[in-house]
N, C-alpha and C positions, 0 to 999 in steps of 0.2 A: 504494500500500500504506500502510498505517495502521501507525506502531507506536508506543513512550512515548519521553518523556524520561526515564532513572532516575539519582538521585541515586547518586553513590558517593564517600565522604568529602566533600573540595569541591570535586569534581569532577561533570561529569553525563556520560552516555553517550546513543547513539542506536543503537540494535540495530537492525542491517540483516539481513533476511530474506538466506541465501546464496543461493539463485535471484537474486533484485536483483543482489549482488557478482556473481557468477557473468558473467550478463546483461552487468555493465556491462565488464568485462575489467579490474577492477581491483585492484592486490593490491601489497601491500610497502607502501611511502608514498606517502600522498597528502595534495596543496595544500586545503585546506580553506577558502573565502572569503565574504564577507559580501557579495552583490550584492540591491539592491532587498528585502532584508526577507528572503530565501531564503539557505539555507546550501546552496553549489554547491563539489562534491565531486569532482575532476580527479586524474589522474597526475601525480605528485611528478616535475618535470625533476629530471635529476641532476646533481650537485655541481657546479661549474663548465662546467654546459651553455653553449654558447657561445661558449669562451673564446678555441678555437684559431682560431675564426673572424674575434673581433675582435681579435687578436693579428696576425692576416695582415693585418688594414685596417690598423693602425696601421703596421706595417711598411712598406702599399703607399706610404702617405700619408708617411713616415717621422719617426714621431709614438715609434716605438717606443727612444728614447734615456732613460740614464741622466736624473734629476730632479736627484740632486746629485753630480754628476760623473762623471768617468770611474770602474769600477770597479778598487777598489787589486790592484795585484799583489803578490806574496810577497815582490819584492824592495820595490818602493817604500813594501810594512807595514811591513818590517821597519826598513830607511832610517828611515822617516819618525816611527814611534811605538812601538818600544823602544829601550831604553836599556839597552847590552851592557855585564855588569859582572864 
């Protein structure tokens, strides 16, 4: 299908025929990329796709600790950095 690029402020658009969206199943957000000189237009993964997966590796691996210490507890915050007056 053939359609324009149209200016809007300084922005451009590219009007997709809805038969094409319809066609392609896609709707909500989407990954917009620049391969080979073609703009290729895919389903947006969502937010933190992923994450529980490598969260389970890291654990299996036991990768999944503290970077700067143990974390403080209520009594060793208080202990350690106020000052009761």
């Amino acid at each position: 299908m053939r359609t324009r690029i149209i200016k809007i402020g300084d922005s451009q658009e590219i009007r997709s025929p809805k038969a094409l969206l319809d066609g392609s199943g896609l709707h909500g957000e989407v990954e917009i990329d620049l391969r080979c000189g073609a703009l290729v237009i895919s389903a947006a993964a969502p937010a933190r796709y992923g994450w529980d997966d490598a969260f389970r590796q890291m654990a299996a691996r036991g990768d999944d600790r503290l970077l700067d210490g143990e974390a403080p507890t209520a009594e060793s915050f208080a202990a350690r950095d106020w000052e009761w007056k």
